[in-house]
N, C-alpha and C positions, 0 to 999 in steps of 0.2 A: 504494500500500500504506500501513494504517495504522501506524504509529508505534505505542511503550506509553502514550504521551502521549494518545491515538486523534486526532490530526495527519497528515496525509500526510504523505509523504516528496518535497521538491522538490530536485532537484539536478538539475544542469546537467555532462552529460560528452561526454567527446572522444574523436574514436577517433584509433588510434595506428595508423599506418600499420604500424610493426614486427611488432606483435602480431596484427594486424587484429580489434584488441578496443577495445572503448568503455570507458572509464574514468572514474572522476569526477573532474568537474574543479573542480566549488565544490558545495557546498553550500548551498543556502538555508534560509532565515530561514523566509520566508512564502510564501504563493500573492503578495502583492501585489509580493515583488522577481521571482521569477518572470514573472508581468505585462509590470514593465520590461526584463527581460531577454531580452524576445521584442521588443518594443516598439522597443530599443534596440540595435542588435545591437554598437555601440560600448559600451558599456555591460558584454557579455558578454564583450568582448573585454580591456577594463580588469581582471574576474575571473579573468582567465586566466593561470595561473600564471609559465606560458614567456612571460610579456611582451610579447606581442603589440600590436605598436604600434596604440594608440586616440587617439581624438579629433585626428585628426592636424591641423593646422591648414591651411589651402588660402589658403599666399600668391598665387595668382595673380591677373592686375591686373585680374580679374570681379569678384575680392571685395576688392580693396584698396581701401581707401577706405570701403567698406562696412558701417563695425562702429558 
């Protein structure tokens, strides 16, 4: 849908298990964070309000050493 801007509307939402309704959970900018945020799904999860742990880092001894 367009905006009064005549922009689309990109948001990214969650459903709530309580409700069993979708809600928004960020709002975007542009089609190009959108993009990433399909792209990345660490990324969407960083946006996400309840904290959702992202980028978590993987000390095990596959990647130690590695960086």
């Amino acid at each position: 849908r367009l905006l009064e801007n005549g922009h689309p509307d990109y948001r990214i939402q969650k459903f709530n298990d309580y409700t069993r309704r979708y809600n928004d959970m960020y709002l975007l900018d542009s089609a190009t964070q959108l993009d990433y945020a399909m792209e990345d799904f660490e990324y969407t999860k960083w946006l996400d309000p309840d904290g959702v742990p992202c980028y978590v880092k993987d000390d095990s001894e596959e990647t130690v050493g590695n960086v």
